[in-house]
N, C-alpha and C positions, 0 to 999 in steps of 0.2 A: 565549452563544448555545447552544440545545438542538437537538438533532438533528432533535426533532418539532418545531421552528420554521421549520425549510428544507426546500423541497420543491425539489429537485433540477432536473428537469423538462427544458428545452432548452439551460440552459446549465451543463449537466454534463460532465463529462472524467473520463477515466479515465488516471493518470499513475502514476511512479516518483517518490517521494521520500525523502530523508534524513533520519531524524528522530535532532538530535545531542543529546548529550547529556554530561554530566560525568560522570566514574567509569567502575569495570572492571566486564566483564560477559563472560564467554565467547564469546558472538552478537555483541559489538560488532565491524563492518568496520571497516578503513581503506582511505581512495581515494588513492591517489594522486597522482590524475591532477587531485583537486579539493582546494582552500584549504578547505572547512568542514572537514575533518579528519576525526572518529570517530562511529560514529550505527550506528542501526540503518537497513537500505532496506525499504521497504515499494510496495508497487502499492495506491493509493489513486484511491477517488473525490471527484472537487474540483470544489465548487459557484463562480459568479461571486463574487468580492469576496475569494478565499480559503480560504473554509471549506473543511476536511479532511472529508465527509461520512461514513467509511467507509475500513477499512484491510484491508488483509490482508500480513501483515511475512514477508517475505522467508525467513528463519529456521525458520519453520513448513514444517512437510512437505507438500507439494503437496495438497489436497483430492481423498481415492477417488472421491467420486462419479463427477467429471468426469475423472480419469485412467484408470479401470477404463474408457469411451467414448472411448479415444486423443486426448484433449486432452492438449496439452501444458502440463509445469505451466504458463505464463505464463495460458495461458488459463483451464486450471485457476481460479487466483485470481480473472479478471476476472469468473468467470460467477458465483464467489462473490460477489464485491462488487455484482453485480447484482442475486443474487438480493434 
């Protein structure tokens, strides 16, 4: 599936997820509190059926734009992922 094959539209979410993966990397978390174990988190946009539309990983330094106007990073990222 291509990105420009999903138009988003009314059954769009904006969510937190784990993307794991195998091997060491400085950024990789561990959860404790969760059975998938080691992954990167990201604040993503998620189309119906699944599809990841859109990320912005956790790891990354908050976006100036929107922090320089007292967003906080969480929001920071979501207005990235919208734009």
């Amino acid at each position: 599936m291509s990105k420009a094959a999903i138009i988003p539209g009314q059954y769009a979410a904006i969510d937190e997820q784990t993307n794991g993966f195998q091997g060491n990397h400085q950024d990789k978390k561990r959860h404790d509190e969760k059975n998938e174990g080691d992954g990167f988190q990201s604040d993503s946009v998620n189309v119906k059926g699944g599809y990841t539309w859109a990320f912005y990983f956790r790891n990354q330094p908050p976006p100036p734009k929107w922090t320089k106007i007292d967003l906080c990073p969480l929001h920071g990222r979501v207005m990235v992922l919208i734009e």
